[in-house]
MIPATOR-516503 format. One record per atom (N, C-alpha, C): residue in one letter; x, z, y. Coordinates in steps of 0.2 Angstrom, whole numbers, plus 5000, padded with zeros to 4 digits. Example, Ala and Ser with C-alpha at 12.3 -4.5 7.8 and 13.67 -1.06 7.14 Angstrom:
// residues 2
A506650394972A506250394978A506650394984S506450354989S506850364995S506450395000
This chain:
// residues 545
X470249214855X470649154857X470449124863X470849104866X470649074872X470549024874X470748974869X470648884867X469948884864X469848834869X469048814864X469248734862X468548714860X468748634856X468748594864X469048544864X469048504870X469348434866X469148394868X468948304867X469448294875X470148254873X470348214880X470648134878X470348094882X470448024881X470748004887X471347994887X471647944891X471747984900X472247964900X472247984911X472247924916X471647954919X471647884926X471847904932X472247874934X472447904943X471947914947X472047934952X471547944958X471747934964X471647904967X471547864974X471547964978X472047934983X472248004988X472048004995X471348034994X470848034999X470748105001X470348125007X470148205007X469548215002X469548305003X468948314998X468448325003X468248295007X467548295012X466948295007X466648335007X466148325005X465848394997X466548414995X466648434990X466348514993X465848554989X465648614991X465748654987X465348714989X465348774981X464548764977X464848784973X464448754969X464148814965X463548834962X462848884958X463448884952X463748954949X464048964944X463748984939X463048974940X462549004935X462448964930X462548984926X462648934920X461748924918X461548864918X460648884915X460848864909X461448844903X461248844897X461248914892X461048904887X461048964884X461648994881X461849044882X462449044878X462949094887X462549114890X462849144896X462449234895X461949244890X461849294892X460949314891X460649254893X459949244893X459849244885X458849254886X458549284880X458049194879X457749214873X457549164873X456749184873X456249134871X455649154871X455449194869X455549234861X455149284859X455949344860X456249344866X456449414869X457449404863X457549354860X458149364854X458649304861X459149364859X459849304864X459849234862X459949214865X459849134864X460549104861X460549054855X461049034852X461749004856X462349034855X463049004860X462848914859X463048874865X463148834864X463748814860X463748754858X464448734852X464448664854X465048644851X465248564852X465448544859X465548464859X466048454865X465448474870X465948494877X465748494884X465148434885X464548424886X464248344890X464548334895X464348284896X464848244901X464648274909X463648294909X463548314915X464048414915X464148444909X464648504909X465248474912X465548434910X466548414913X466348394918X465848354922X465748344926X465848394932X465248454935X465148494935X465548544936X465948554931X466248604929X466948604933X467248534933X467748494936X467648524943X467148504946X467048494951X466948564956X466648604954X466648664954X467248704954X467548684949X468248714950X468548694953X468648624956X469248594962X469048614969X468248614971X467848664974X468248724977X468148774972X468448834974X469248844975X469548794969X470348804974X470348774981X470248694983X470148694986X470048744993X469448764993X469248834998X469748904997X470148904993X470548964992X470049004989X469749024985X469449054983X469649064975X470249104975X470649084970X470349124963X469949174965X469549224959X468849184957X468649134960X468049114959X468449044953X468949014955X469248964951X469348984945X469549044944X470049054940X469449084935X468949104936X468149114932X468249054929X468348994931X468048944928X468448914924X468948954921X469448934916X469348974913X469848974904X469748994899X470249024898X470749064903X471149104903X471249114911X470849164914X470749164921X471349224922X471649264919X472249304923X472849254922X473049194919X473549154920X473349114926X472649094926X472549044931X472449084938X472449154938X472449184946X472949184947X473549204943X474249184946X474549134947X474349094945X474549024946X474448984954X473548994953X473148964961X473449024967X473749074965X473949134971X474549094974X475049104967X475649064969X475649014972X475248974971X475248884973X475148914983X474748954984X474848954990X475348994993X475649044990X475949114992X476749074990X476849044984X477649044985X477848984984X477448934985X477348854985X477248844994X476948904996X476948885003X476448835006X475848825001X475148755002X474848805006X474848785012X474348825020X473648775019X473648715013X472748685014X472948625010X472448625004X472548575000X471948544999X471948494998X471248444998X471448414989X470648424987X470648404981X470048324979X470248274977X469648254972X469448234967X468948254965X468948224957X468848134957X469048114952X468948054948X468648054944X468347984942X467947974936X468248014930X467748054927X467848074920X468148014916X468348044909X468748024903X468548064900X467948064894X467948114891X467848174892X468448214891X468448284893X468848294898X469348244900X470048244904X469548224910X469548254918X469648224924X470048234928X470448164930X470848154933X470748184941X471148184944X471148224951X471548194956X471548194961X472048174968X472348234970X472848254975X472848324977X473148294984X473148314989X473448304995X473648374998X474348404999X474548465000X474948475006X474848495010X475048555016X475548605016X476148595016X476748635014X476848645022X476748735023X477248765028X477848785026X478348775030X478948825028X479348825033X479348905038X479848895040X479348855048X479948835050X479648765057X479748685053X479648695046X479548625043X479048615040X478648565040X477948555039X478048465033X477448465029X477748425024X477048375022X476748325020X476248325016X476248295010X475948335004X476348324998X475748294994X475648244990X475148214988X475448184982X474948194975X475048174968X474548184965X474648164959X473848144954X474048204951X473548224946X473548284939X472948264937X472948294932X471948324929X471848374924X471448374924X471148454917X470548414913X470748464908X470248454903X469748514902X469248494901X468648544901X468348554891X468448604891X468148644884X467648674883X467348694877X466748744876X467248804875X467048854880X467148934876X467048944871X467448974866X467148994861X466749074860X466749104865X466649174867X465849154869X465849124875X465249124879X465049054877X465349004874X464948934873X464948894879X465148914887X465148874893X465548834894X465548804899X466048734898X466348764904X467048774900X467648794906X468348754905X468648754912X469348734912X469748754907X470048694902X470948714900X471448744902X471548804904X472048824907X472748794904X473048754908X473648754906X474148734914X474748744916X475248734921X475348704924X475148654918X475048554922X474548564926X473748584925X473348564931X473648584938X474148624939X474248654946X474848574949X475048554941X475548484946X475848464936X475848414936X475748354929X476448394927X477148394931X477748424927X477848484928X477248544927X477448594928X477148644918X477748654918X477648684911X477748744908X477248754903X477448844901X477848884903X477948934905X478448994908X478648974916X478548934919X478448874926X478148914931X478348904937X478048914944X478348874948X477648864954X478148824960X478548864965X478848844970X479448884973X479448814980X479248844983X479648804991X479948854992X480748834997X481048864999X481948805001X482248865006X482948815006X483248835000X483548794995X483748804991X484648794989X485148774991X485548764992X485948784998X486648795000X486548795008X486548735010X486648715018X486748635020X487348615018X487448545017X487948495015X488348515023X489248495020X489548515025X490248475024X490448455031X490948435028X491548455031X491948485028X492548495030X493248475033X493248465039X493648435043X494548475042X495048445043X495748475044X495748495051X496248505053X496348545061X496348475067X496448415064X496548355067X495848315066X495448325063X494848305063X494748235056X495248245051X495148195046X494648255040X494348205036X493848225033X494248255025X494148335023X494348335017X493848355010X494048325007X493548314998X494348344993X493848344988X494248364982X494348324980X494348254982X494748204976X495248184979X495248194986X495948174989X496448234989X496048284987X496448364989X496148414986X496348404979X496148434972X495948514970X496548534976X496848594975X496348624978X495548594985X495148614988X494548644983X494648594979X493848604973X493548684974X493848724975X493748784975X493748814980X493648774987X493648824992X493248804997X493148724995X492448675001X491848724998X491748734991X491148764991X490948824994X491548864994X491548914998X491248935005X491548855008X491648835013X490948845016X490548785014X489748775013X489348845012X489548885008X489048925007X489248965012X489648975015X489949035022X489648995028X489848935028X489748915035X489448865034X488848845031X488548785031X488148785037X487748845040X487048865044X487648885047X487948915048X488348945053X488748875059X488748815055X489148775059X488748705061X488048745062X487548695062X487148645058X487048695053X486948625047X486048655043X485648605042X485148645041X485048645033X484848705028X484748685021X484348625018X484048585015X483548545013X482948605010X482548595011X481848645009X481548595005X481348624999X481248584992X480648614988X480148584986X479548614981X479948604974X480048664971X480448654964X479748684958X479948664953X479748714949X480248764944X479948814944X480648864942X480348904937X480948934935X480448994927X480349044930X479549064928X479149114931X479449184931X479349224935X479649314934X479449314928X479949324925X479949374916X479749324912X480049264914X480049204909X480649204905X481049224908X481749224906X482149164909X482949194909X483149124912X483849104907X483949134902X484349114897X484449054896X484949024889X485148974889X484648914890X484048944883X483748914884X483048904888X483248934895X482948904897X482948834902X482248814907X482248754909X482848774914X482948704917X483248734924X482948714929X482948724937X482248724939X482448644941X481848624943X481748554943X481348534950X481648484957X481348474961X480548404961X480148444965X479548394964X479548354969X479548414977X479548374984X479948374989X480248354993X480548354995X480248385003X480148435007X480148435013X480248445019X480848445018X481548425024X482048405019X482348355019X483148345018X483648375022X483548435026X484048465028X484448415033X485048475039X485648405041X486348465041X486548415038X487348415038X487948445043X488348485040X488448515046X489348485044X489748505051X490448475051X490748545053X491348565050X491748615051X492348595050X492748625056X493348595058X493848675056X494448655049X494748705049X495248705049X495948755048X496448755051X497048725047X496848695041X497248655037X497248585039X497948575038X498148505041X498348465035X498048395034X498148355029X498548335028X499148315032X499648285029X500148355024X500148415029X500448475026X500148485018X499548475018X499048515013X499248435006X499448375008X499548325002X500248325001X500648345003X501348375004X501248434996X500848474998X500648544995X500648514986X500148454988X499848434979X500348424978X500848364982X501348334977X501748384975X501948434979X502448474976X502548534971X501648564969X501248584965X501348564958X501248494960X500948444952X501748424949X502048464951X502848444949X502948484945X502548544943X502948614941X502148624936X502248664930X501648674927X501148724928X501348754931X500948834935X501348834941X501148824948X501548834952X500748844959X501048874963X500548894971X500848904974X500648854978X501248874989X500748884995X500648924999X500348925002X500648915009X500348865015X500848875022X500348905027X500748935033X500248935037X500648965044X500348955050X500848955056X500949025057X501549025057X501949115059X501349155066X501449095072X501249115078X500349145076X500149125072X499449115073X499149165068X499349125062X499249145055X498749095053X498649035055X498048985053X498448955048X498048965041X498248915035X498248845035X498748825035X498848745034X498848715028X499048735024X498848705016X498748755013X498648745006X498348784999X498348764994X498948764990X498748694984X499148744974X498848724972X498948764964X498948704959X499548714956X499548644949X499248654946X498748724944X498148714939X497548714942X497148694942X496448654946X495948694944X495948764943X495348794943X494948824949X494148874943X494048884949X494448954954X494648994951X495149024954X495849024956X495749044960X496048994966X496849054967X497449024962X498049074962X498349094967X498449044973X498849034977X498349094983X497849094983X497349144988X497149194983X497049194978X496849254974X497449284967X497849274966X498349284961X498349374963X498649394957X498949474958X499549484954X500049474956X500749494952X501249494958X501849544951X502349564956X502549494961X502949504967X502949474970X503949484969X504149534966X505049534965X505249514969X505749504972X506449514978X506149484984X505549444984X505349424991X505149494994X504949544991X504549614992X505349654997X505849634997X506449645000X506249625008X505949605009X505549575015X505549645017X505049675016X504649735016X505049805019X505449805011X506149865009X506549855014X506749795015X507349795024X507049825028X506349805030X506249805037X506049905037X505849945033X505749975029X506350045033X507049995028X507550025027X508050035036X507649975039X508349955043X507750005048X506950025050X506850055054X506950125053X507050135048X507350235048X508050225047X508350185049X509150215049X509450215043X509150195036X509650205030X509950145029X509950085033X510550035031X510349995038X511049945040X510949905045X511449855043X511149785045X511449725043X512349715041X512749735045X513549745044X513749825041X513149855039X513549915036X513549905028X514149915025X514449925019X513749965014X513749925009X513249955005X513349914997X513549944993X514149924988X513349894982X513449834979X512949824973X513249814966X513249884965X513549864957X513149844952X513249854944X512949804939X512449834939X512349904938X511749964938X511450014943X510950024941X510650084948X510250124942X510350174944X509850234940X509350274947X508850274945X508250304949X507950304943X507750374942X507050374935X507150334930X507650274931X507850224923X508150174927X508450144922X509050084924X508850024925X509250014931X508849954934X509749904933X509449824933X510149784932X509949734940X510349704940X510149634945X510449564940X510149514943X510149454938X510749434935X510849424931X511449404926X512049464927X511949534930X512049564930X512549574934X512649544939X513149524943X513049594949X513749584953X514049634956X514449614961X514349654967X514949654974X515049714976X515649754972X515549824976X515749834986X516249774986X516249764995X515549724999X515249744996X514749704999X514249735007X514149695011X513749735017X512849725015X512349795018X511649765015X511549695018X511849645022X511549595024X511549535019X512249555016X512449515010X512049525002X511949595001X511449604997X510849584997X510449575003X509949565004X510149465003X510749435006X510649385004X510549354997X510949404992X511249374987X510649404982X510149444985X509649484981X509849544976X510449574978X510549634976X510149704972X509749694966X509249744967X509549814967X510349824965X510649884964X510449924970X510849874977X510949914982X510349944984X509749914985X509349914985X509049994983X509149994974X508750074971X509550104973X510050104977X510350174976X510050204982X509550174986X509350184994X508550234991X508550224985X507750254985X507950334986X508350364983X508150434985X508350454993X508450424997X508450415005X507850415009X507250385003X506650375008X505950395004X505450415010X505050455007X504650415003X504350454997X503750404994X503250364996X503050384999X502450335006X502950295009X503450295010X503750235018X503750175016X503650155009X503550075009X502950065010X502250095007X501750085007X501650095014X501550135019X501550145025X501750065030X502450065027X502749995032X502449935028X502249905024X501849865020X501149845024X500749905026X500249915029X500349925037X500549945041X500749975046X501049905050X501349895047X501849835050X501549765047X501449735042X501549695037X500849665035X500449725038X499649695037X499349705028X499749705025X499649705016X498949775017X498649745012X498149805008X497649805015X497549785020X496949805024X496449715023X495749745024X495249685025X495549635027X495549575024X495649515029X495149475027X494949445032X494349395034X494649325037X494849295028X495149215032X494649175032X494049185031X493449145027X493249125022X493649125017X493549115010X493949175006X493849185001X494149224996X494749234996X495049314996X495849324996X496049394993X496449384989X496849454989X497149474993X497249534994X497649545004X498249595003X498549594996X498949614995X499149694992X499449734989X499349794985X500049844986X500249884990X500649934988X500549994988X500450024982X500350084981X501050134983X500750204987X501450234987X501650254979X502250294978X502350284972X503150344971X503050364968X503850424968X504150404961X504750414960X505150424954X505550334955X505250314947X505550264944X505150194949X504550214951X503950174951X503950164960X504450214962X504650194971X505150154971X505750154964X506250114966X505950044962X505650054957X505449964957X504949914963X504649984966X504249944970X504449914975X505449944977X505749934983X505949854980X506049844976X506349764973X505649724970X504749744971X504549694970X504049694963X504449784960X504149764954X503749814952X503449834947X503049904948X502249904948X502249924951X501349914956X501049874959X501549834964X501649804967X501349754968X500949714971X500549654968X500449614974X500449554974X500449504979X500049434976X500049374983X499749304981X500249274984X500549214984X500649174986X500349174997X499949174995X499749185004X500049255006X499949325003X500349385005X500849345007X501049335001X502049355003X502349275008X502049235009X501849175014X501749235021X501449275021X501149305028X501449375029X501949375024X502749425024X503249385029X503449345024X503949285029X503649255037X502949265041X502649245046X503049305049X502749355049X502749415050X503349425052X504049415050X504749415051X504749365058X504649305055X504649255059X504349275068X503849285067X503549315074X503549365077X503749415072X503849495073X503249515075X502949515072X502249555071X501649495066X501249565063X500849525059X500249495064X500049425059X499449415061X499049355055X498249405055X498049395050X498049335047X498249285041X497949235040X497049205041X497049145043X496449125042X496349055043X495649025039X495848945036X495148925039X494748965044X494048955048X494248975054X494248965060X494148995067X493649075066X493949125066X493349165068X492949165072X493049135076X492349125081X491749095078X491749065075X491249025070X490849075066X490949125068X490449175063X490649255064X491149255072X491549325072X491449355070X492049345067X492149395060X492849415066X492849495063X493549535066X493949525061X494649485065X495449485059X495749555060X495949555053X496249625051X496949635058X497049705060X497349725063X498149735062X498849745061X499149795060X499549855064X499449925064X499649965066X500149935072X500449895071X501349905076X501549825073X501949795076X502449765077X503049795074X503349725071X504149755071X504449755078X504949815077X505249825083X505649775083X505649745091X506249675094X506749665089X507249735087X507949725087X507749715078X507349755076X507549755067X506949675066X506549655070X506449585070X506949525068X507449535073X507949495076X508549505070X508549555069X509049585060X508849555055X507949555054X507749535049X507849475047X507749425054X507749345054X508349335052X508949385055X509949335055X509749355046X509649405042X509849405035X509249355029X508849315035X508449275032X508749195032X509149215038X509549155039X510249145035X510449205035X511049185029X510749185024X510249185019X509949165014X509949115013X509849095017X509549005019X510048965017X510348975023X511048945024X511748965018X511749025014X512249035011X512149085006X511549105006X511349154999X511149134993X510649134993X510149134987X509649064986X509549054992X509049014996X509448974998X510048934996X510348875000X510348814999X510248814992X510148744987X509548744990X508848754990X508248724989X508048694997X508448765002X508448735011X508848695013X509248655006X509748625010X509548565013X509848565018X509548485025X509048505028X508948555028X508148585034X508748625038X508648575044X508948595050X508248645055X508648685060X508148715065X508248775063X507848815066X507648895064X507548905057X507848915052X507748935046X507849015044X507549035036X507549075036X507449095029X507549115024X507249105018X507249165012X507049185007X507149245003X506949234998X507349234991X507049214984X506949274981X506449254975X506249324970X505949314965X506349344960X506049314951X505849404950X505149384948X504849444944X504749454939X505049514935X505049514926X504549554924X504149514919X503449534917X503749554908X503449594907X503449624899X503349564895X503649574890X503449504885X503549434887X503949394892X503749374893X504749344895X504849294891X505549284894X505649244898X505449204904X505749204909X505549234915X505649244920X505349314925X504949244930X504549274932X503849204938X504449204943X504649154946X504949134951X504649114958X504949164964X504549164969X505049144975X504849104980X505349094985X504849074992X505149104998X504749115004X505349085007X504949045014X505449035019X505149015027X505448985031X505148965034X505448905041X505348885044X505448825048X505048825055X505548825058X505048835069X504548885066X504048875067X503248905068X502848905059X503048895055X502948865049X503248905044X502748965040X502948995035X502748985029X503048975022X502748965019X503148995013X502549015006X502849054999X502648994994X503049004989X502548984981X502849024976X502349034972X502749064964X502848994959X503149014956X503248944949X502949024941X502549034940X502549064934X503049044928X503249094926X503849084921X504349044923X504149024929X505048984932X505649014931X505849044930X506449104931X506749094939X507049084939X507549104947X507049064952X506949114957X506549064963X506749024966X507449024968X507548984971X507848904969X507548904963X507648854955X507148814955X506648884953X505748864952X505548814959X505348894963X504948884968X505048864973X505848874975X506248864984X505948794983X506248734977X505848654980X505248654982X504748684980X504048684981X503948694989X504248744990X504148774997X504748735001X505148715000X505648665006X505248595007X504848565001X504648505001X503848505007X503548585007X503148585010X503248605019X504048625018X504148635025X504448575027X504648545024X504848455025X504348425029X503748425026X503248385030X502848425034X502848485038X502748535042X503048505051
């Protein structure tokens, strides 16, 4: 065993002086019970009973001695568990970062002597001095009979305990605060829907935007202590920098983004996302459910007839449909299996521009065997930005269309299928229209940490741009999208789209639109009709745009 008998009475602080004076000290033990023989040539009886007072004295001393000096193998001799106590006095310098510690003993107690420490924390270009009382208690071996240190985790520091080590380092990244694009401050209590993204915020750009961590002496659970439930969690001792705070200025604008909550908090699952056509800098972000994942930037579901977006511009650049040509929408369409449109309805005179307003899924699948397997997925990417890396600074799904043949090309041409989108995608569908040509979202200035924004192939060509917008406009104005845009004057443009999920009766309601420079999506999950659900979510946030 490695506990001997030890006697501790009471603990006295210690006055935090240097250890001038303090040396090495003869570890030769003169009593008996080290190895020596006695008079007539027979080993000499182990010592027993408490340490005396000149032993804890001594002993004490001797030992603070040798930490002190770094002599961390000579210290750890003088303890009753010296391979716990070498890693500990290693650590204390090695991951605690103490470049010079002064030690002195106090008046004994018995077997308890108290201690002063005055500590020398490098890290980094910050320098700290770190001073607190502890003590040890001295015992009898029960091996050797000599009077040695109790090893235990406190003498390296009073709240350091079993399975424990010290740790200096920056621990956290720097506090940050997040600015809108007009320079007001945003928090999660004002702007809910953030809770999930200021952190993100911080941990991407806190150094990056000038902010420095706080450097902290913690005590934490040792390698191969375990850090399960039950474990401690780590606990700060010293502080040595408080760190500085850094300000980041992003491309959300506050009065749009409190616009976002109000309209959000109206519906019991709902996501809008806005953000400028011209630019692609996100202006709001807001989801009526307050988790940490974050629907509106990260969600994966069908995006339904807003994906018409896509399919037009798709359709109208190879030649298989243009705005005033005759394209009939009847009750059903068969490609691979039968597809309906909502309430089952029908225009057999109808032109694709009309279809497209009034969300025609038939017209739509009778056009699938006209176009090749890839062409959706190609102009999706190519044109539209979907599916390549985006780097908006925080967490995004950047959209999904797989190419697809049969059953699985014609649902993906209406939105359903494989198909997969966020609220931001299909937000940066409708930009894309808007400005004829994609550009990437982002809710940080790349320059702040140049990062390269995703690229797309090509541009919409001038004319099928210009097509796109008139039949996004007769949406607006007299399709589908006319209830939710009505009294939004100026450039409009809009596109509704309910997605039907298995099991699940009412379809997610999805509605895009946009205003001057200002594009903006939301879904309503289980809303049924988008432009029911979602179009007010999205009109109320182009209202204050």
């Amino acid at each position: 065993m490695r506990k001997g008998v030890r006697i501790a009475v009471g603990v006295v602080a210690a006055g935090i002086v240097g250890a001038a004076g303090l040396g090495a000290y003869n570890l030769v033990d003169a009593v008996a019970g080290d190895g020596s023989t006695g008079a007539h040539g027979k080993p000499a009886p182990l010592r027993t009973g408490p340490p005396t007072a000149d032993e804890v004295k001594k002993t004490a001393r001797d030992f603070l001695a040798a930490w002190e000096s770094g002599d961390t193998a000579k210290a750890a001799a003088l303890t009753d568990n010296s391979g716990a106590a070498t890693a500990a006095l290693a650590g204390y310098r090695e991951t605690a970062h103490v470049e010079k510690v002064s030690l002195k003993p106090g008046t004994p107690q018995g077997a308890k002597v108290p201690f002063s420490v005055s500590a020398e924390i490098s890290y980094g270009k910050q320098r700290s001095t770190w001073t607190y009382d502890s003590s040890l208690d001295v015992v009898r071996g029960r091996s050797t009979g000599q009077a040695l240190v109790d090893w235990q985790p406190a003498v390296i520091h009073p709240q350091l305990a079993q399975g424990e080590t010290l740790q200096t380092n920056a621990g956290a990244p720097p506090e940050l605060d997040a600015l809108d694009r007009n320079g007001t401050k945003l928090d999660a209590k004002d702007y809910p829907s953030l809770a999930s993204v200021l952190p993100q915020l911080r941990k991407r750009f806190g150094a990056k935007a000038g902010g420095e961590p706080a450097v902290e002496v913690r005590a934490v659970p040792a390698s191969g202590a375990g850090s399960g439930a039950g474990a401690a969690a780590p606990k700060t001792l010293h502080v040595v920098s408080k760190g500085k705070s850094a300000q980041l200025k992003t491309t959300l604008d506050a009065g749009v983004q409190r616009a976002a909550e109000a309209a959000v908090n109206r519906r019991d699952d709902a996501s809008v996302v806005a953000l400028k056509a011209s630019t692609g800098e996100i202006l709001a972000v807001a989801n009526s459910r307050k988790t940490e994942f974050n629907v509106a930037l990260m969600g994966q579901t069908a995006p339904g007839s807003t994906m018409k977006l896509v399919t037009a511009a798709m359709l109208l650049e190879t030649g298989k449909a243009s705005p005033g040509k005759p394209l009939p929408c009847p009750k059903y369409a068969t490609y691979g299996m039968r597809f309906h449109n909502v309430e089952e309805s029908e225009n057999p005179g109808a032109t694709f521009a009309q279809d497209f307003a009034a969300s025609c899924n038939t017209a739509f699948i009778s056009l699938a065997g006209n176009v090749d397997d890839g062409a959706l997925a190609a102009e999706a990417r190519d044109v539209f930005g979907l599916g390549l890396e985006w780097k908006p600074g925080v967490a995004t799904f950047d959209g999904s269309v797989p190419a697809e043949s049969g059953a699985g090309k014609a649902a993906a041409m209406i939105g359903q299928g494989k198909v997969q989108m966020s609220a931001l995608n299909v937000a940066s569908m409708a930009a894309t229209v808007r400005a004829g040509s994609f550009h990437q979202p982002y809710l940080v200035d790349p320059s702040v940490d140049d990062r390269q924004l995703a690229r797309a192939a090509r541009p919409l060509p001038g004319g099928i741009a210009e097509q796109l917008r008139g039949m996004m406009r007769l949406t607006a104005t007299s399709g589908t999208g006319a209830h939710a845009m009505s009294g939004l004057g100026g450039d409009v443009g809009a596109k509704t789209g309910s997605a039907e999920v298995d099991g699940q009766p009412q379809p997610n309601g999805w509605f895009t639109a946009y205003r001057g420079d200002v594009a903006a999506a939301a879904t309503v999950m289980r809303g049924g009709h988008g432009g029911d659900s979602a179009g007010p979510v999205v009109a109320s946030v182009l209202r204050a745009s």
